[in-house]
C-alpha positions, 0 to 999 in steps of 0.5 A: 842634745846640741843646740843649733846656735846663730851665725857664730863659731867655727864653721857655722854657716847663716842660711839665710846669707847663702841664699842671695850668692850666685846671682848677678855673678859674672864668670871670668875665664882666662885665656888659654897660653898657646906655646909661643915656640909651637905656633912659630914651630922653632923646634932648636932654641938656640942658646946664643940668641940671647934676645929671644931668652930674656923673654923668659927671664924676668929682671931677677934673673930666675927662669919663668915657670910654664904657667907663666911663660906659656911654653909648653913642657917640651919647649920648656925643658928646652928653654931650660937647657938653653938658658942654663948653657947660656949662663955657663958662657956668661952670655946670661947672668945668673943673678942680678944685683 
């Protein structure tokens, strides 16, 4: 027979040390992202508007993902379109130095 052996080892848990968590914890929740091109209700990004762009991309020049821009997936495939047509005409660096 196994013997049940202290708080030590791969995966074993002290009971004991359980029991206090929980309590006192405070629950953090975040904020939803409302699509900042939804609530102006631009639906044409236009790709010459550079100002409104480089919103969306970082100093390294990469393009934000959707959980950080807070674009929705509709506006997002947009803005990807737009930055890609804006770097073809050198409007947008692909990189920075």
């Amino acid at each position: 027979m196994r013997e049940e052996r202290g708080g030590g080892g791969r995966g074993g848990r002290d009971k004991d040390k359980d029991k206090g968590k929980g309590e006192g914890r405070r629950t953090f929740s975040r904020r939803r992202r409302v699509c900042k091109f939804c609530a102006e209700r631009i639906d044409y990004i236009n790709y010459k508007d550079v100002r409104q762009l480089a919103g969306f991309i970082p100093e390294r020049g990469k393009m934000q993902p959707r959980r950080i821009s807070g674009a929705c997936a509709t506006h997002q495939r947009k803005l990807q379109t737009a930055i890609a047509r804006a770097r073809q005409l050198a409007l947008i660096p692909y990189v920075t130095e």
